[in-house]
N, C-alpha and C positions, 0 to 999 in steps of 0.2 A: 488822710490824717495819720498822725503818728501812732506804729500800732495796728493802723487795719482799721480802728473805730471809727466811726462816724459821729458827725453833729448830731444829738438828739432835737434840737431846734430845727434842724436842716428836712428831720425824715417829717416832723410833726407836722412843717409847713407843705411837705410835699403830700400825708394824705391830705389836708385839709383844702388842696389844690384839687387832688383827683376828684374831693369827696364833691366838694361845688362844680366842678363841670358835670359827675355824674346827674346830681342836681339839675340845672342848668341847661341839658343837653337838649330833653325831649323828644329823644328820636332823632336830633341832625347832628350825627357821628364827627362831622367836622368838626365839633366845638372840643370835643376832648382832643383831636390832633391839636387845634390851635392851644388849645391850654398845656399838652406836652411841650409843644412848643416854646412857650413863656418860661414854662420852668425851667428848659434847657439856657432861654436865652437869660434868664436869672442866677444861670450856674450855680444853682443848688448839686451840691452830690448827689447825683442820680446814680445808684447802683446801679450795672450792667450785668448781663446773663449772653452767654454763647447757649445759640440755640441749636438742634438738631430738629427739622420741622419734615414730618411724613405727611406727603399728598396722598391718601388711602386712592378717593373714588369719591364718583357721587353718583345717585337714583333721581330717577322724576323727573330724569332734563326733560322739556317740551318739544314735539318734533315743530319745526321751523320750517327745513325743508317740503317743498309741494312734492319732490320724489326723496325716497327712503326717508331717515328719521334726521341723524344730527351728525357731526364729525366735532364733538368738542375738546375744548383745550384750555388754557387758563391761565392768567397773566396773577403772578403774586408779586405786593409789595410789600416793605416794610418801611413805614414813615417817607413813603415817596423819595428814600436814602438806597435801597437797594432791590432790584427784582429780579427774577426769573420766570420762564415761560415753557408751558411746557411742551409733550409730545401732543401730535394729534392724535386720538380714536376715533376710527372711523365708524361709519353706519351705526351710533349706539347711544342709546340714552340710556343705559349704565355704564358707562366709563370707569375703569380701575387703572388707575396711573401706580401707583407703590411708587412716587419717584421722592429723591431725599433731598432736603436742599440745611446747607450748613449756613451758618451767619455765628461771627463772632463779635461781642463789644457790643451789642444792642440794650439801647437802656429799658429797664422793666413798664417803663411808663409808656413803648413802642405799640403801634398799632400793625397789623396784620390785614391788609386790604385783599382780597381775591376776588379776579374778574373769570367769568364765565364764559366764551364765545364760544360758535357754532363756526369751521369753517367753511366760507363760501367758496367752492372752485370757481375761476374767473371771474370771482370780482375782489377790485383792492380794498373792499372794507365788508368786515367780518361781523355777522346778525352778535346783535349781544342778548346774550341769555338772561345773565344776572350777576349779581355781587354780593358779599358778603362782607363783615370786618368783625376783629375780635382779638382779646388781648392775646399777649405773646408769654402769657402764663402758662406753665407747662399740664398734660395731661391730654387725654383724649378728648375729641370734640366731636360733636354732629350738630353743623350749623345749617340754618335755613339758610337757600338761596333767596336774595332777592329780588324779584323782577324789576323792569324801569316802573312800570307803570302801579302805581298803587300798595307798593312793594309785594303785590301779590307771589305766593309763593313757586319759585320756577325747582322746587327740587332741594335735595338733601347732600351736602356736602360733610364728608370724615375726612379729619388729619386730626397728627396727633403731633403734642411740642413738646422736645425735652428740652430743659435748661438747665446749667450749671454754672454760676459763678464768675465771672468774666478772670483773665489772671490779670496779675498784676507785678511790673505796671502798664498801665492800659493802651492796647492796642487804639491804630484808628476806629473809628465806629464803626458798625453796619460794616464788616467786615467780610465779604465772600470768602467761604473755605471750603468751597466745593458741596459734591462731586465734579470733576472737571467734565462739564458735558459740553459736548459737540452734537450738531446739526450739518446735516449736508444738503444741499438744495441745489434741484436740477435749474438752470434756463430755461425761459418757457420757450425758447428755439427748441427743445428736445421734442417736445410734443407734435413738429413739425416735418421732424425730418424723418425717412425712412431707410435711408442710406449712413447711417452713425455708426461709424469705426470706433470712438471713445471717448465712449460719455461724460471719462472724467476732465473732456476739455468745454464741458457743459458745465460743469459741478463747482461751485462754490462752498467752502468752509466756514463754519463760525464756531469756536470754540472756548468759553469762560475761562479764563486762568483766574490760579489762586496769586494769592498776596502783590499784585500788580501797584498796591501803594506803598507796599515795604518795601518793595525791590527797587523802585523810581522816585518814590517819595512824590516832590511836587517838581521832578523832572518831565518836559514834553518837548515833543520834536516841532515848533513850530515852521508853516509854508515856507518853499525856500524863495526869497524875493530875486536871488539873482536868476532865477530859474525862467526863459522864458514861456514854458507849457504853462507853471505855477498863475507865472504873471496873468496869464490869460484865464485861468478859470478864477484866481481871489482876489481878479480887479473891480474898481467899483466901478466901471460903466456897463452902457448894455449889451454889448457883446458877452460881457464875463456875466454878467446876471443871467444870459440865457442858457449860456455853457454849465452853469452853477445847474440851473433848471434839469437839466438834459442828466448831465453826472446823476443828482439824487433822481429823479425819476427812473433812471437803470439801473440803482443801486436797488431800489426797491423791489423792482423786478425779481432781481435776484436773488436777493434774502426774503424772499414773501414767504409768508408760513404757507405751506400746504400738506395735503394728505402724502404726497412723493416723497416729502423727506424722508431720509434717515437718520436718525437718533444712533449717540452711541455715548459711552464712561470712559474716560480713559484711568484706570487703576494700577495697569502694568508696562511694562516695556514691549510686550505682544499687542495691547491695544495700542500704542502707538506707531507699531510697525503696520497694523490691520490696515492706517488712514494712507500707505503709503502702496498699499497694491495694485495690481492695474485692472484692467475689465476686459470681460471677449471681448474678440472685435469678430465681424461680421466670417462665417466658416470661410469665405472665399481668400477674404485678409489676413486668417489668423496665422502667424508664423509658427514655426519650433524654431529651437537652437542644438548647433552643431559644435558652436565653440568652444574653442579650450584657450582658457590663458596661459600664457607663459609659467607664470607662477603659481599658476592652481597646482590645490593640493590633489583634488583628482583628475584622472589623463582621460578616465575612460569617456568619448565621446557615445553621447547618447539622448537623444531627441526628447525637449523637454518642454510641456505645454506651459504656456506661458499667462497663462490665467492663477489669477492670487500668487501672483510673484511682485516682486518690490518692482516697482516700475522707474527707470532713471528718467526723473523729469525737475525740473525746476520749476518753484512757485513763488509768487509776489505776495506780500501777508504783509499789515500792517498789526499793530497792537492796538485796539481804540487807545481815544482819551474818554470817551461816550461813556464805555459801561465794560471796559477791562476785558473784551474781547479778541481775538487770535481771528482773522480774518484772513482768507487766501484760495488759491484757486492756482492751476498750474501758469505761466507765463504765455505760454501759445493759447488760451483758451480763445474762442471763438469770440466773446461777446466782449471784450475791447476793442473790436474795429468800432474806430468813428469815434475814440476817448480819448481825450488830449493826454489819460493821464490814469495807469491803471493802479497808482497807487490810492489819488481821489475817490477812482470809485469803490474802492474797497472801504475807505472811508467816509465815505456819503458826504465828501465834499467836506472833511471837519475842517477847520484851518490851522487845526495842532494833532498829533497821535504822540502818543506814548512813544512810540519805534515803530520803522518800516523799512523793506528791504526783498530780499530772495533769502531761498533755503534748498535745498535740496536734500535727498536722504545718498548716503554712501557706503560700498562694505568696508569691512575689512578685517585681515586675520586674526584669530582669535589668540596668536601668538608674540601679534605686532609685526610680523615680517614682511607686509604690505597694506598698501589704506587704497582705496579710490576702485572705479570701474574700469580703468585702463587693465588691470589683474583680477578681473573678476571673470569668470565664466559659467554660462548657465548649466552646467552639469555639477555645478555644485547646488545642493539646497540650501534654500535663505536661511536656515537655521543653522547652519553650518557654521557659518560666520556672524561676527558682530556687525553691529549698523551704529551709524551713528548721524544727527543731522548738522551739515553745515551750515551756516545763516550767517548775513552778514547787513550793511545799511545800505546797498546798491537800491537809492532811492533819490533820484532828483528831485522832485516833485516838494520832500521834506527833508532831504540831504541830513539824515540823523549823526549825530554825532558820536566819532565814534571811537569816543573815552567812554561814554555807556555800556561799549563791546561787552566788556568783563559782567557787567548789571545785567545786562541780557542773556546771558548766556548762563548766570545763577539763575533766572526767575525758570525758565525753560528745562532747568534741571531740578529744579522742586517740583516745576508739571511735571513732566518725563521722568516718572520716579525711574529706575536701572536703566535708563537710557543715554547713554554718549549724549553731550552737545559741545558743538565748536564755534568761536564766532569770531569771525573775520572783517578786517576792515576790507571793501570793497573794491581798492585796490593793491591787496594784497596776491602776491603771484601764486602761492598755495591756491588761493580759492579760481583766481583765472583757471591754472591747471586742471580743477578738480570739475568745474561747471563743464572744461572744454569734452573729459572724458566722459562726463556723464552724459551730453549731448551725444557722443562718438559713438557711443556703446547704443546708446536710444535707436540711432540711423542705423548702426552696423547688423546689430544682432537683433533688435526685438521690431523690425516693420514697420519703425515709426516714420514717416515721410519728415523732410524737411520742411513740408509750410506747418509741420504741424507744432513748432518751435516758435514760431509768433503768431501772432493775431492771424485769423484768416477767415473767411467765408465757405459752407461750399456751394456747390451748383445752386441754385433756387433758392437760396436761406438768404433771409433778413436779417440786418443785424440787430443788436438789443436796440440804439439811440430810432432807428427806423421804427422798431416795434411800440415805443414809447411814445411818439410820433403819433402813430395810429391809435393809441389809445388815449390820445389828447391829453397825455404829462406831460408834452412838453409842445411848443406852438410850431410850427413849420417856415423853418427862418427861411425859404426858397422862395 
């Protein structure tokens, strides 16, 4: 309204709303969602608050577990509009997370849901503890956990919510603003093998970006139909409903919360270089380096271990359309054999993403007088030089389009606060060149084998679609 002011008709009907569900409710919390609800779909001015919400900890959890106590964790929502999830703690029934989650544009009449779980190692569904809900009024809180049964009480939950003001004029709703948190989750091939050169062809990414509706709006890369892989997994008969089956059954796999992950913030241009390092490999396979580039600024050759150095590797990453996640994993990783499609299964099979494609990370001099790893040598330290990541749409599966390039390449550089980003259409010869050196440089200088560039198995290993198989996700088309 002109002004800033509001209807006083407008707020009066809005307590008189709250005040009769509080009425009304008697203990089934759902009725005040559904009455938020009406009021929204009444489009009354509902003021909005950006929230700043601290997961302190909680005491009391119940041990569940028959060995040790509990490994818990906790699913938050707001208005079933937006959530997060957090890290696991292991062996402990007082858990202390301190983890922060931002939301902007939430209306003050928003409910705050929290679920409790215990995680189970090896098995796909995790013992539930309890829940709680509670407004998104600002101030410290210590809520009872509720259990399922009788809501008896499973324990003591602190967070604390600050609110101010939504601005104006008004973003989308329920707006995610961080912290940009990432998750990294092994294959459970890792757990198998005992011969593993590098893990990170195990490891999958999941990482929240900010403003993924400002940057796209209600742009999405829908399945590509001229695609024959496409055709075959988002057809409607039963072949593709099986293949459908098998994709998310391995997607699950993969993203399963467990105590292995790592957690991590991305707030600087060092943590985004951190996701880009490589791992030992076994003492027998680990290399040094002797090389000098051409153009390097330093001559002196000198044997330089290669653990927490930037690793030249390329990886497949879609953007969801799901819940505005950064999804990826390097392109040679081990658990695409037997995937018609490894952009699918980064997507759990959506039949739209935001963007999808490859990336790689590259140097270059900090004076501009060279870019790429054809001029790069390992006697120089990675801090030495700049970095930057190239990305581009090299994506059949949802062939993104790539007038978006310039939108992707802004949202990437709002996450990636002092971080270079470049984006390329995927036929662009720049990015040929740049993919061909960073493979060259992989094989020449750092021990990387050639199968280890595509999909591949080793000795005795299962692949993920086999593993899924045997845990009956998916039926045995043989």
């Amino acid at each position: 309204m002109p002004g800033g002011q509001r209807n006083p008709l407008s707020v009066t009907r809005l307590v008189e709303k709250v005040a009769d569900a509080v009425h009304t409710a008697t203990g089934n919390a759902h009725d005040l969602a559904k009455v938020t609800k009406s009021i929204v779909e009444d489009k009354l001015d509902v003021p909005c608050v950006d929230l700043v919400i601290k997961f302190i900890g909680a005491s009391g959890i119940p041990k569940l577990d028959v060995v040790g106590t509990a490994d818990p964790y906790f699913v938050a929502k707001i208005d079933d509009e937006v959530s997060m999830v957090s890290t696991v703690k292991m062996n402990t029934l007082t858990p202390v997370w301190n983890e922060t989650w931002r939301v902007r544009n939430v209306p003050i009449t928003a409910d705050l849901l929290v679920e409790v779980l215990d995680k189970d190692i090896g098995s796909p569904i995790d013992d539930f503890i309890g829940k709680f809900r509670t407004s998104v009024a600002a101030g410290a809180k210590e809520v009872e956990i509720e259990g399922p049964l009788f809501r008896r009480s499973r324990g003591t939950f602190w967070l604390k919510i600050d609110s101010t003001p939504s601005s104006d004029p008004p973003e989308p709703r329920y707006l995610f603003d961080g912290p940009i948190r990432y998750s990294r989750h092994l294959s459970p091939t890792v757990g198998r093998l005992t011969n593993l050169d590098d893990a990170r062809l195990y490891s999958t990414w999941k990482m929240y970006l900010v403003g993924v509706s400002i940057y796209f709006k209600e742009v999405y890369q829908h399945w590509n139909v001229n695609y024959k892989a496409a055709q075959t997994i988002f057809g409607t008969g039963a072949t593709s409903l099986a293949v459908r089956t098998g994709i998310q059954a391995g997607h699950k796999l993969l993203y399963a919360r467990s105590t292995s992950n790592g957690f991590g913030v991305i707030e600087t241009a060092a943590d985004v270089l951190k996701l880009f390092h490589g791992e030992k490999l076994n003492p027998k396979d680990q290399p040094t380096s002797t090389h000098v580039a051409p153009n390097a600024f330093q001559t002196t050759q000198t044997q330089t271990p290669l653990v927490h150095r930037v690793k030249p590797a390329v990886y497949t990453y879609i953007i969801s359309a799901e819940d505005d996640s950064m999804r990826f994993s390097e392109t040679g990783a081990a658990f695409f054999v037997d995937f018609a499609s490894k952009h699918a299964l980064h997507a759990n099979c959506c039949e739209r993403v935001r963007y999808s494609g490859e990336f790689h990370p590259r140097p270059r001099a900090k004076d501009g007088a060279w870019v790429g790893w054809q001029d790069f040598n390992d006697s120089m330290p990675d801090e030495t030089v700049d970095w930057e990541v190239l990305i581009d749409n090299n994506s059949g599966t949802y062939s993104p389009d790539k007038a978006m390039l310039p939108t992707l390449q802004a949202l990437l550089e709002h996450n990636f606060p002092g971080f270079r980003v470049q984006a390329l259409d995927r036929e662009d010869k720049e990015l040929t060149k740049s993919v061909q050196a960073c493979r060259d440089y992989a094989l020449k200088y750092r021990g990387i084998q050639a199968k280890h560039l595509q999909p591949h198995l080793q000795e005795g290993e299962e692949s993920l679609m086999k593993q899924a198989v045997a845990n009956g996700a998916v039926p045995n088309m043989q």
